[in-house]
C-alpha positions in Angstrom: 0.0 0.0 0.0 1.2 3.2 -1.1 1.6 6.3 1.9 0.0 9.4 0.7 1.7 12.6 1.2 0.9 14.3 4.2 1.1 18.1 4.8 1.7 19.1 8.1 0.8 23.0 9.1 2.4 24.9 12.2 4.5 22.7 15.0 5.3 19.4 14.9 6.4 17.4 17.6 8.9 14.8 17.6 9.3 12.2 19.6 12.2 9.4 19.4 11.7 6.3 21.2 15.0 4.2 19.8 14.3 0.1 20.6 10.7 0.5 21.2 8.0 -0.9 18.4 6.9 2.7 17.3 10.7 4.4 17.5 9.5 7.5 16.1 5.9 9.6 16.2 5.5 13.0 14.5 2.2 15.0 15.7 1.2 17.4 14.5 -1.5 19.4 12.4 -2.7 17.9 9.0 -4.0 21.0 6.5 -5.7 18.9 4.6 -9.2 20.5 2.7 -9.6 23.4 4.0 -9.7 22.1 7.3 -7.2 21.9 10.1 -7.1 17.9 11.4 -4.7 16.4 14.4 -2.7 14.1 13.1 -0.1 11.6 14.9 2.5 9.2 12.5 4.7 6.9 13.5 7.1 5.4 12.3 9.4 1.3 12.7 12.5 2.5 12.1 15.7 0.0 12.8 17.7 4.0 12.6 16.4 7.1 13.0 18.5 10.6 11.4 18.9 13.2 14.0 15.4 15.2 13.9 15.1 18.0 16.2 12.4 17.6 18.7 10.1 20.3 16.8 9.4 21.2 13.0 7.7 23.6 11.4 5.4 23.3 8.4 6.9 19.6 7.8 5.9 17.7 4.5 6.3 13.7 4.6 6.5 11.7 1.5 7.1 8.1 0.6 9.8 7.7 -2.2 11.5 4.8 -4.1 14.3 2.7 -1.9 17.1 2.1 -4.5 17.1 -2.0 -4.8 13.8 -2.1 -5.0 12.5 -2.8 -0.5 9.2 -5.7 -1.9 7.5 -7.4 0.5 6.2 -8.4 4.3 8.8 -6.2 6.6 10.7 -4.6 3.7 12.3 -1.3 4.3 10.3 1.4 3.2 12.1 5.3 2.6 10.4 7.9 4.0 11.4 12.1 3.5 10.6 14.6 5.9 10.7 17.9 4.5 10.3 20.8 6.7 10.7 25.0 6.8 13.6 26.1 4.8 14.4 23.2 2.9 15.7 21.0 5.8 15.3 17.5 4.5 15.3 14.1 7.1 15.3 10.7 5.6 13.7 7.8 7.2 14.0 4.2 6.4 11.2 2.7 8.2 9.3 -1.0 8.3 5.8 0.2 8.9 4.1 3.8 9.3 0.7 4.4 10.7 -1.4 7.4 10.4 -3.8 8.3 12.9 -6.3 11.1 12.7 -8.1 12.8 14.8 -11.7 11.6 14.2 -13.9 14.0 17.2 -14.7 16.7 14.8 -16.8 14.3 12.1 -18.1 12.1 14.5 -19.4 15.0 16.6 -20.7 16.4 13.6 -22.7 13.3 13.1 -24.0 12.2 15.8 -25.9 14.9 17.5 -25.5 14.7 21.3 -28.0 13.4 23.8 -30.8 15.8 25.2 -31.4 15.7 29.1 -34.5 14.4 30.0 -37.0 17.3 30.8 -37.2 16.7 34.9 -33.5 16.8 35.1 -32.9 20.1 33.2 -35.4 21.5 35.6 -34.1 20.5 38.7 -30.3 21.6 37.8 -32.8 25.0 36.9 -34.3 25.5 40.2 -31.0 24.4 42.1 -28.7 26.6 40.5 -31.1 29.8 41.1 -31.5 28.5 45.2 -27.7 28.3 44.8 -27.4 32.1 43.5 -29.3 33.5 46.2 -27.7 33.7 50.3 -30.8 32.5 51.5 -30.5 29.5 49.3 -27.1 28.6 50.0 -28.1 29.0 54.1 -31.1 26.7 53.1 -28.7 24.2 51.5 -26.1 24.4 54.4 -29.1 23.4 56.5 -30.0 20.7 54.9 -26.8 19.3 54.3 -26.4 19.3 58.0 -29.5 17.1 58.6 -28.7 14.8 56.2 -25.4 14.2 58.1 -27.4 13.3 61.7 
């Protein structure tokens, strides 16, 4: 499966975990359709190049390994290019790509209304609650309740 190019606006984070499955994770912002996404990849790397711990504006790309790099576990290359032309390569096993996915499924499921009794009662509590009388009358009762 090929990686698509992914366009990272703003700051990006990086975070090097050498030995660990996942050795290195890029997050950042995806500008991607008009719209501003969080995105997190990460990468299997056996080596990692020397990335400073933040970007800016970083575009990652999948390119050709010379020798070819077919099959289950291959090496895969991998370019980072961020501001001013700085350029990281990456030869990595695996990447994965995970997006932030709040914003559509908020925007598809509409949330849950509160049943009629209960927005009435946080109504009436919260205006006793405003009032000194009704914070004395709460104090009270709070003090029975503990007998």
């Amino acid at each position: 499966m090929t990686f698509p190019g992914i366009r990272l606006a703003g700051e990006v984070r990086c975070e090097r975990h050498p030995g660990e499955a996942l050795s290195l994770v890029l997050q950042g912002t995806e500008a991607a359709a008009q719209r501003l996404t969080p995105v997190e990849i990460a990468f299997t790397a056996p080596q990692l190049p020397t990335l400073p711990s933040l970007l800016r504006n970083a575009l990652i790309e999948e390119r050709a390994l010379p020798g070819g790099g077919e099959g289950q576990g291959a090496l895969r290359r991998f370019v980072v290019v961020a501001e001013r032309g700085r350029r990281f390569e990456i030869q990595a096993r695996s990447v994965h790509v995970h997006r932030d996915a709040r914003t559509p499924f908020f925007a598809a499921v509409p949330p849950a209304r509160a049943p009629f009794a209960r927005r009435i009662f946080f109504r009436l509590i919260t205006a006793v609650v405003a009032t000194r009388p009704g914070c004395g009358l709460l104090r009270r009762l709070r003090r029975l309740r503990r007998r």
